[in-house]
C-alpha positions as a LaTeX table, in Angstrom:
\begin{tabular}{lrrr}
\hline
Residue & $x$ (\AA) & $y$ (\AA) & $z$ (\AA) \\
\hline
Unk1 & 87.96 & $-73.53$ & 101.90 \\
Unk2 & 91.57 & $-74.22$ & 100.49 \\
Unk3 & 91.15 & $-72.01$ & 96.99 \\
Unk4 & 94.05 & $-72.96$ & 95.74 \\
Unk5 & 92.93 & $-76.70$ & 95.40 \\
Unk6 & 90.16 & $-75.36$ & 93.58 \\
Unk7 & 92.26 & $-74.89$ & 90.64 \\
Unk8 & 93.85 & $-78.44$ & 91.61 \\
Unk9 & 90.87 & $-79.71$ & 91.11 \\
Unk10 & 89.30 & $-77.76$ & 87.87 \\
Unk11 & 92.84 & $-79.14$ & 86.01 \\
Unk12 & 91.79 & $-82.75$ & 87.38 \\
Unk13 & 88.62 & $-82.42$ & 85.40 \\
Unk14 & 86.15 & $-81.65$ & 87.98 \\
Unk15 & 83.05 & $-79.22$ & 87.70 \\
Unk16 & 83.33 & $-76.83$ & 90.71 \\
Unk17 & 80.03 & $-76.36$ & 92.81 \\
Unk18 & 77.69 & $-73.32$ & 93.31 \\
Unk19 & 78.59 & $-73.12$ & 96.67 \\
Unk20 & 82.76 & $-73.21$ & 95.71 \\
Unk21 & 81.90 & $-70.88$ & 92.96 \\
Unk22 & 80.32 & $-68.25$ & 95.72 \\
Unk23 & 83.20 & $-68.36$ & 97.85 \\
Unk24 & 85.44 & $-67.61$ & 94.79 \\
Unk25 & 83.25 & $-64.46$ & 94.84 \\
Unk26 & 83.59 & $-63.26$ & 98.64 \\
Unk27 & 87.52 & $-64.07$ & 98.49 \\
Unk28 & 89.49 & $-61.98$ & 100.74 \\
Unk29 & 92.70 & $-60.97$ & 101.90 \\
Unk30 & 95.36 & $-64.08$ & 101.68 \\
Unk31 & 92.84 & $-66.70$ & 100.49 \\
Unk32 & 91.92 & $-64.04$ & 96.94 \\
Unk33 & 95.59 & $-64.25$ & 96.66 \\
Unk34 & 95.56 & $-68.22$ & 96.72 \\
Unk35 & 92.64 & $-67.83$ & 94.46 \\
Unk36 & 94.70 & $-65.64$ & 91.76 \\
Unk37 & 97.56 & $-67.70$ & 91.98 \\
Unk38 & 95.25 & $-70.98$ & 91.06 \\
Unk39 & 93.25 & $-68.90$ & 88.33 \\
Unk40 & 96.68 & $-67.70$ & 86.59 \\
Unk41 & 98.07 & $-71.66$ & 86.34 \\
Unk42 & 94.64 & $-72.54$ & 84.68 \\
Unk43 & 95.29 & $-69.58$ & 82.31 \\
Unk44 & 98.78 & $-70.63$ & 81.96 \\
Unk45 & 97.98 & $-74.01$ & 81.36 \\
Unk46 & 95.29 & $-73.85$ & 78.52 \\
Unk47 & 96.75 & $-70.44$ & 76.98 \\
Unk48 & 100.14 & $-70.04$ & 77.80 \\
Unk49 & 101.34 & $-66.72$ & 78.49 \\
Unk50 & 99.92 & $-65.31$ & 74.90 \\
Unk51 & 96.70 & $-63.34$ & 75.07 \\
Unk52 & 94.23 & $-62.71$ & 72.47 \\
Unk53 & 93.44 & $-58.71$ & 71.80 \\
Unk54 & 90.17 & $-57.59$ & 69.84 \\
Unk55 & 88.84 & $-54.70$ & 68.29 \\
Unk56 & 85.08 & $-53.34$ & 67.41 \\
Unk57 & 83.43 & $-51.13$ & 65.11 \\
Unk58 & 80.13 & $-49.49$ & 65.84 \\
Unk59 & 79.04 & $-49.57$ & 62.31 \\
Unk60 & 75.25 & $-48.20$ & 63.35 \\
Unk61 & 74.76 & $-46.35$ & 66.38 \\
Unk62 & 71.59 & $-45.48$ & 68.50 \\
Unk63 & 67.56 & $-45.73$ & 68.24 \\
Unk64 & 67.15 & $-48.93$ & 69.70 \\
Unk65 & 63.92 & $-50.90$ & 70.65 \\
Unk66 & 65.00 & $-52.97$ & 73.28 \\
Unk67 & 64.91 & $-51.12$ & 76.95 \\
Unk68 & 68.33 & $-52.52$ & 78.25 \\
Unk69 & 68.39 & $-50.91$ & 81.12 \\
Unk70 & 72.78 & $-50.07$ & 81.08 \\
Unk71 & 72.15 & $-49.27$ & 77.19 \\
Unk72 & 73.04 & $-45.24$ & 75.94 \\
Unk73 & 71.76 & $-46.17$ & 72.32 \\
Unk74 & 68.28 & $-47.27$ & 73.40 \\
Unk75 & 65.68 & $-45.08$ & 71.65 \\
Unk76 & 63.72 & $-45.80$ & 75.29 \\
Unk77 & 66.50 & $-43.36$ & 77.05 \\
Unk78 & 67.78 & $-40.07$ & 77.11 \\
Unk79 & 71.51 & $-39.83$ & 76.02 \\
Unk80 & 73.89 & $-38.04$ & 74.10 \\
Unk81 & 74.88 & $-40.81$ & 72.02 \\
Unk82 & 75.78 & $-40.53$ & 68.27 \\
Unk83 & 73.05 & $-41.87$ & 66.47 \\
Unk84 & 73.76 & $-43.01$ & 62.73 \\
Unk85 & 73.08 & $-45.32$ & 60.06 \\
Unk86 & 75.22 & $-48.06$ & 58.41 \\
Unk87 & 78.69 & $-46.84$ & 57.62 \\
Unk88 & 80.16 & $-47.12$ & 54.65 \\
Unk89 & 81.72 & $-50.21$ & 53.31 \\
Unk90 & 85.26 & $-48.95$ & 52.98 \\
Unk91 & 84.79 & $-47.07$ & 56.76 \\
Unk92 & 84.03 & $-50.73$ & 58.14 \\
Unk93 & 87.09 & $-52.26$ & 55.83 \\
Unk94 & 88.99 & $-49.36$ & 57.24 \\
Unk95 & 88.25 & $-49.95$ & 60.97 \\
Unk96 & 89.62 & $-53.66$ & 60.01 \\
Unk97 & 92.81 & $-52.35$ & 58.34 \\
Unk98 & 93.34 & $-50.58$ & 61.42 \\
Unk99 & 92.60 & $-53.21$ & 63.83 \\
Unk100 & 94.70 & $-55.60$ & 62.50 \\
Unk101 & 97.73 & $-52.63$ & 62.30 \\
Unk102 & 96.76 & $-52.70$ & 66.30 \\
Unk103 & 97.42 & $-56.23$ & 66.77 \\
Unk104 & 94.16 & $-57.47$ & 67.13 \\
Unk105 & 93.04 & $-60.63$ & 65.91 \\
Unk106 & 89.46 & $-60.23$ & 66.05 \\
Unk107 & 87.50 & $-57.51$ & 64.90 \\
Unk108 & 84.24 & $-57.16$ & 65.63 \\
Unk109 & 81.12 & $-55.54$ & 62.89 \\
Unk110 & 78.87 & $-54.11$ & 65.65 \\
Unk111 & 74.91 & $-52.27$ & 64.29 \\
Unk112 & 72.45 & $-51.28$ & 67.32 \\
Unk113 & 69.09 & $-52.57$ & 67.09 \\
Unk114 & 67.22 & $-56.19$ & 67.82 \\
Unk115 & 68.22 & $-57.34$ & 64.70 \\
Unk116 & 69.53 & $-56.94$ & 60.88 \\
Unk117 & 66.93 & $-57.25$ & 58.30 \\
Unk118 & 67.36 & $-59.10$ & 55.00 \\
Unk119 & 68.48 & $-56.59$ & 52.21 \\
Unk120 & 70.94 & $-53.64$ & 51.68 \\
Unk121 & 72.61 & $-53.37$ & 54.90 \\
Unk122 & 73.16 & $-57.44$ & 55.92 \\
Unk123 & 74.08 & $-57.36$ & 52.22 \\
Unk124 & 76.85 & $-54.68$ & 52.77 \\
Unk125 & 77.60 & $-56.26$ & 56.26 \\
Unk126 & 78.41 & $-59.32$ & 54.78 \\
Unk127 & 80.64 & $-58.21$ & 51.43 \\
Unk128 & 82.20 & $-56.61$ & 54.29 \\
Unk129 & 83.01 & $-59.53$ & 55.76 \\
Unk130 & 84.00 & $-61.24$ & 52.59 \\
Unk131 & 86.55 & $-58.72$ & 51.77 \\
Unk132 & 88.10 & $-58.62$ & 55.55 \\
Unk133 & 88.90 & $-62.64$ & 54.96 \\
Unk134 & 90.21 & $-61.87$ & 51.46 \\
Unk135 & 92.23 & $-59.16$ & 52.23 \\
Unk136 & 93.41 & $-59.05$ & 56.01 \\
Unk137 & 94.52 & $-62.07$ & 58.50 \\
Unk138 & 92.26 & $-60.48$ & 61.25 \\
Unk139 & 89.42 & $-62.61$ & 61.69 \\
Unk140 & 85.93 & $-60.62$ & 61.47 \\
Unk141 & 82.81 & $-61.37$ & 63.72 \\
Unk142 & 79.57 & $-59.29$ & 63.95 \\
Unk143 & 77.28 & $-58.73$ & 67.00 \\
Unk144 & 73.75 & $-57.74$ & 64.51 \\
Unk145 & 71.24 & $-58.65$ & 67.96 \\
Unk146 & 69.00 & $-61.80$ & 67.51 \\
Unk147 & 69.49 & $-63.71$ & 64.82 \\
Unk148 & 67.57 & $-65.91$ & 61.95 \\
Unk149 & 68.67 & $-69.13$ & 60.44 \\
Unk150 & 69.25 & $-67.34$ & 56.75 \\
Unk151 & 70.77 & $-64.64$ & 58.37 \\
Unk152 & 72.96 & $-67.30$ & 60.50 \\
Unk153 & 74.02 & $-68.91$ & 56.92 \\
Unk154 & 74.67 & $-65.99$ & 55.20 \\
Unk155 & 77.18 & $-64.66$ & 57.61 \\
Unk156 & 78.79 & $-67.96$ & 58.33 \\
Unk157 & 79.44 & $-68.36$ & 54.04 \\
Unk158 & 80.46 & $-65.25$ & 53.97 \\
Unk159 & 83.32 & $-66.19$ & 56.25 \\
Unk160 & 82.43 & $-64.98$ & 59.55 \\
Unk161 & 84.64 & $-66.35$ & 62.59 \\
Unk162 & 82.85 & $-65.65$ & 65.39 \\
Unk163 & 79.23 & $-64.22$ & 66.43 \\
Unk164 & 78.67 & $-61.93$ & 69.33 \\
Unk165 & 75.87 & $-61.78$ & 71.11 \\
Unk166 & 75.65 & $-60.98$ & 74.95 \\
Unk167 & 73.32 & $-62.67$ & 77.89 \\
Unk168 & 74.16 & $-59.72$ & 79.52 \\
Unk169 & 73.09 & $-61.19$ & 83.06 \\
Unk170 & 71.34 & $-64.17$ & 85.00 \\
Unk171 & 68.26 & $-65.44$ & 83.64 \\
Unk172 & 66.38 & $-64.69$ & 87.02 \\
Unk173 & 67.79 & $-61.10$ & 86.80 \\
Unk174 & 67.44 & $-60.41$ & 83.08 \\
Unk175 & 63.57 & $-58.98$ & 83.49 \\
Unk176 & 65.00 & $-55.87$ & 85.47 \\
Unk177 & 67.42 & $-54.96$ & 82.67 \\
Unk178 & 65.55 & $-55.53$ & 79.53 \\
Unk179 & 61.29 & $-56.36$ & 79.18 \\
Unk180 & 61.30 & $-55.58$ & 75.32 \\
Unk181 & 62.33 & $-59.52$ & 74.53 \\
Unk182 & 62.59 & $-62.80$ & 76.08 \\
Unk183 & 65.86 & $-64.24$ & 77.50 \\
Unk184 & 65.48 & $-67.24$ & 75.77 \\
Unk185 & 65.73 & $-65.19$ & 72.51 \\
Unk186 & 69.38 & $-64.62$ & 73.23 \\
Unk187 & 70.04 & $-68.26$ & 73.79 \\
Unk188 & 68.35 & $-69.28$ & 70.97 \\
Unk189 & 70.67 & $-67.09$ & 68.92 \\
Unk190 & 73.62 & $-68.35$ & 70.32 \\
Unk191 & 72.19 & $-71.73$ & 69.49 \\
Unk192 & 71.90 & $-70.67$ & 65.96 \\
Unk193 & 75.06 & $-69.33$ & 66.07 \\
Unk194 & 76.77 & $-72.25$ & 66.46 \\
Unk195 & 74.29 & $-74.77$ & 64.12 \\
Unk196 & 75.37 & $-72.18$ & 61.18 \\
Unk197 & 78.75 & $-73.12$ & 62.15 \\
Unk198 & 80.18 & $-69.91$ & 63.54 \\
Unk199 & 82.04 & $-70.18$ & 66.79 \\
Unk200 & 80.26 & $-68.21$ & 69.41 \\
Unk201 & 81.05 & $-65.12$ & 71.53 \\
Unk202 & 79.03 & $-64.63$ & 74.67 \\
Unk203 & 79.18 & $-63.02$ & 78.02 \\
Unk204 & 77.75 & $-60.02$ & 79.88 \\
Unk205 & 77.93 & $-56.91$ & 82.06 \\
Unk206 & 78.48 & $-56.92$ & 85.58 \\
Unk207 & 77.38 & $-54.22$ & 87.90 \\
Unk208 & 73.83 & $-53.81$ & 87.13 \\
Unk209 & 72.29 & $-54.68$ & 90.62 \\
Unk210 & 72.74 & $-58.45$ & 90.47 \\
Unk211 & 73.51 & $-60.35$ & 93.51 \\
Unk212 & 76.51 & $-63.17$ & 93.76 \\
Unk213 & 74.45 & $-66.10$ & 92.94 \\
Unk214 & 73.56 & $-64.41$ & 89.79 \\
Unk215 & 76.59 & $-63.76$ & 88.77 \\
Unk216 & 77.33 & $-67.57$ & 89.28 \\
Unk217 & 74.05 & $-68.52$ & 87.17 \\
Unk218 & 75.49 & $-66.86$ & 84.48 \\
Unk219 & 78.42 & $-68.37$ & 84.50 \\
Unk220 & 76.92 & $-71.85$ & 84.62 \\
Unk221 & 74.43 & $-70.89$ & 82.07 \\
Unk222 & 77.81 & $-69.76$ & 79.76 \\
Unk223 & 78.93 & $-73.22$ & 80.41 \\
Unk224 & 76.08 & $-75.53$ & 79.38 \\
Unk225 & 75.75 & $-73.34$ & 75.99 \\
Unk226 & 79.85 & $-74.48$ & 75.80 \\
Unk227 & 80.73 & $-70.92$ & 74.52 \\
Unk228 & 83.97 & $-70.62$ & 72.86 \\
Unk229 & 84.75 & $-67.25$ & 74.26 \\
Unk230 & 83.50 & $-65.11$ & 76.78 \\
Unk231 & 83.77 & $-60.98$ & 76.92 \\
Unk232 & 83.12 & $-59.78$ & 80.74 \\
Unk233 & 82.26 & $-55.95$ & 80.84 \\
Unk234 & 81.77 & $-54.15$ & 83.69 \\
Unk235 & 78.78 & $-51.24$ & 84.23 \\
Unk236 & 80.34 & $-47.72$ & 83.12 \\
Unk237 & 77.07 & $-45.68$ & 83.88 \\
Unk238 & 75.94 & $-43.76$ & 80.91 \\
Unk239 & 73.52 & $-40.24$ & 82.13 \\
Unk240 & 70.11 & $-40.80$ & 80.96 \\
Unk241 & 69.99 & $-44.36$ & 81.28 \\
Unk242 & 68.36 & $-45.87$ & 84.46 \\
Unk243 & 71.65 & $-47.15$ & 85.48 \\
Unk244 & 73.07 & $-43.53$ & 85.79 \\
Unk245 & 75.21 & $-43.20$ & 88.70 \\
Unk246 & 75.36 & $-46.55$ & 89.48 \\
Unk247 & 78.54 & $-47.57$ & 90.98 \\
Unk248 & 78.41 & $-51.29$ & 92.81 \\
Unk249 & 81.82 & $-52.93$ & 91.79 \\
Unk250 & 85.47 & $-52.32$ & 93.28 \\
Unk251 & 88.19 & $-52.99$ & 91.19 \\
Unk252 & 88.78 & $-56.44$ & 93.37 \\
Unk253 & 84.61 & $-57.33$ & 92.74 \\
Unk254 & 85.68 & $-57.01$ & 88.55 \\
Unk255 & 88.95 & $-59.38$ & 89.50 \\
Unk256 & 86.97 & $-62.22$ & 91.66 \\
Unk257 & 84.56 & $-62.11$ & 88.98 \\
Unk258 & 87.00 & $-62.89$ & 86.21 \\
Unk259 & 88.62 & $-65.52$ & 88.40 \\
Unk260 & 85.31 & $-66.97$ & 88.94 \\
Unk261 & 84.71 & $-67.28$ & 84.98 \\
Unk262 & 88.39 & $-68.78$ & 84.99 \\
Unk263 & 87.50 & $-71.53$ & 87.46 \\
Unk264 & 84.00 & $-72.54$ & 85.70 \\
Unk265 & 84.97 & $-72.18$ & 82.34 \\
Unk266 & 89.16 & $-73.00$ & 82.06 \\
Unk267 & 89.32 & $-73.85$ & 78.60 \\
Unk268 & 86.97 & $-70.82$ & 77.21 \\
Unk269 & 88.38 & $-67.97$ & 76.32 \\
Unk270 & 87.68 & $-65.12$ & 78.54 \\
Unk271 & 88.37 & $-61.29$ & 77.85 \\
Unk272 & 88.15 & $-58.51$ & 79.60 \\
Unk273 & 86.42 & $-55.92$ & 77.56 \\
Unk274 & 83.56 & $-52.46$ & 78.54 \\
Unk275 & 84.48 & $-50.78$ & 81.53 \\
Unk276 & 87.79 & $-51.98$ & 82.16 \\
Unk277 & 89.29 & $-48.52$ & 82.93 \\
Unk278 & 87.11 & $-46.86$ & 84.93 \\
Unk279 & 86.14 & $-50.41$ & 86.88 \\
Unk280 & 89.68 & $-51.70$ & 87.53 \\
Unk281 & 91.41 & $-48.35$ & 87.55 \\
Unk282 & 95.19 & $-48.96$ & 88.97 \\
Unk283 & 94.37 & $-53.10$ & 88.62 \\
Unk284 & 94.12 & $-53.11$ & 84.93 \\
Unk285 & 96.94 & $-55.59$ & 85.47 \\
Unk286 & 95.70 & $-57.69$ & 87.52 \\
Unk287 & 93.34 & $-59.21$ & 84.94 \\
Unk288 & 95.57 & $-61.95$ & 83.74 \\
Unk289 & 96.84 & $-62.47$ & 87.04 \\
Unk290 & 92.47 & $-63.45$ & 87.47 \\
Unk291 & 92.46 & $-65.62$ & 84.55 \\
Unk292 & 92.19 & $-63.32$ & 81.74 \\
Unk293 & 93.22 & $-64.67$ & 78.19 \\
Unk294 & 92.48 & $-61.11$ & 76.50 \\
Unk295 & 90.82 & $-58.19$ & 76.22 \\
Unk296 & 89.50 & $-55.71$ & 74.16 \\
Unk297 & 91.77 & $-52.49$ & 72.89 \\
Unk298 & 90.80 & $-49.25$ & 70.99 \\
Unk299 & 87.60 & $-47.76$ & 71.24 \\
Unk300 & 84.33 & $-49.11$ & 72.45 \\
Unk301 & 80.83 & $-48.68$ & 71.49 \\
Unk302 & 79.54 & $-45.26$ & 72.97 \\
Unk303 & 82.90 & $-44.87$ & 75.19 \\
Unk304 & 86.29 & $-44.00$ & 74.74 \\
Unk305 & 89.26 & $-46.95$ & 75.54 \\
Unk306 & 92.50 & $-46.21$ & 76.56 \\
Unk307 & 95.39 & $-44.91$ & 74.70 \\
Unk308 & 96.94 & $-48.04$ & 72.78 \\
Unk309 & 100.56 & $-47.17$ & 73.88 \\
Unk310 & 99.72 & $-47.30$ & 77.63 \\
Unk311 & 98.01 & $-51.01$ & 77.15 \\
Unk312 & 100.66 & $-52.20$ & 74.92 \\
Unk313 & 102.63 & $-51.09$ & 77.71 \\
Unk314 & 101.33 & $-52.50$ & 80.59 \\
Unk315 & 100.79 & $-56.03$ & 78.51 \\
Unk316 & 104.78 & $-56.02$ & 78.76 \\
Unk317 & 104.75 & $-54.95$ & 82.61 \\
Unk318 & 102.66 & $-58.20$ & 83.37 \\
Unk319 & 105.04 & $-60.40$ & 80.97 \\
Unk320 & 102.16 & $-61.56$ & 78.43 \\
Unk321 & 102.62 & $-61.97$ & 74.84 \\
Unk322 & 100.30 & $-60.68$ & 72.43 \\
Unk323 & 99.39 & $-62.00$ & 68.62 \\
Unk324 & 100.77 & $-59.29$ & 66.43 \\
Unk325 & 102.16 & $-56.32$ & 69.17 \\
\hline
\end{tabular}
């Protein structure tokens, strides 16, 4: 298969098939390099040489109820994870003060649990919000688990860009990660999502024991929901989680599944966010190169990111702009 006419194609307009999408996945040698070269005109094409950097808060850490099996603040698991309630108002409008001194240009309100419940702390979530609009040019999302239709409405008046909310994996695949709800919960919510008139963030985490085709039926799931943006992590194994010691990917697997998301989605925003360092190691780099249009700096949930001086230095070794560096 010629992959660089896959590209050729995906500009014409066409929908590639599963069977093109697998070999984008077992790419080697000179034909992955093809493949890069066609995933970095798409990027080029729709985005330019700009990306997009975000930022997250977790705002409520640990305790849990769903089982996700690659989860450290699941109250079904035995971590070392922080566990706390709600922060503060000002420590979230901090975190956005700070995000948006970073150069991000999303920042993301992120509480643990299946869901927020009506009252005080969806009420402080979303003067949080509020104020972030009023006050900063950094555009806020939240990731509060499955969502409601007045929950949905609240956020989206309160000025919310974007909701996040993970498949995590295939559909076929999902009941080995997570029993405690149904995957059609999660779409639902990104349904909702998008109804209340929020754009939608929505991706998973790679590495968890899925096979190729699943990664593709993710990716084609991603696309008939018509996402606007799509966050790829990759499995850093947290001890006391079922998952511990886990250690499928190679930094190329993380880079031919980015160009894969390129190729099936080439007008979606796609970031590279959980995982990145440890996953990619010495091909950090390479991400745009796959199709990357951004990716996530700062701190993640339960893990530490890199030091913002050595990203903001390797953006300028691969020649991409950033919005506010």
């Amino acid at each position: 298969m010629d992959m660089l006419s896959l590209s050729e194609r995906v500009l014409a307009g066409d929908q590639l098939t599963a069977e093109e999408a697998l070999a984008i996945l077992r790419a080697r040698g000179a034909d992955l390099t093809l493949l890069l070269a066609g995933a970095h005109r798409l990027r080029q094409h729709y985005f330019g040489e700009q990306i997009e950097l975000c930022s997250i808060i977790n705002a409520k850490s640990g305790r849990c109820a769903e089982n996700c099996a690659f989860c450290a603040q699941s109250a079904h698991h035995r971590t070392t994870t922080p566990v706390y309630p709600l922060k503060s108002l000002e420590e979230i409008l901090q975190g956005a003060r700070q995000a948006e001194a970073d150069g991000s240009h999303c920042y993301g309100i992120v509480t643990a649990g299946t869901r927020v419940q009506p009252g005080a702390e969806l009420e402080r979530i979303v003067e949080a919000i509020r104020t972030i609009r009023a006050t900063t040019a950094i555009e806020p999302s939240a990731s509060l688990g499955i969502l409601d239709e007045p929950t949905a409405r609240a956020l989206a008046a309160a000025g919310c860009v974007t909701y996040h909310h993970n498949l995590e994996t295939a559909r076929s695949f999902f009941p080995q990660i997570c029993t405690t709800h149904d995957y059609e919960e999660d779409v639902e919510t990104v349904r909702l999502a998008r109804r209340a008139g929020m754009k939608v963030c929505c991706g998973g985490i790679f590495g968890l024991g899925e096979s190729l085709p699943q990664r593709v039926e993710l990716a084609l799931t991603l696309q008939e929901l018509e996402v606007d943006s799509v966050p790829l992590n990759f499995l850093n194994p947290v001890v006391g989680t079922p998952l511990e010691g886990k250690s499928d990917l190679t930094p190329l697997d993380c880079i031919r599944i980015i160009a894969l998301f390129r190729h099936l989605l080439p007008q979606r925003r796609i970031s590279v966010c959980g995982g990145r360092e440890p996953n990619l190691r010495d091909f950090q780099s390479w991400i745009f190169m796959a199709g990357a249009s951004g990716t996530m700096i700062g701190n993640y949930l339960t893990t530490s990111g890199r030091d913002r001086q050595a990203d903001l230095q390797m953006f300028r070794d691969a020649e991409v702009e950033t919005r506010g560096c």
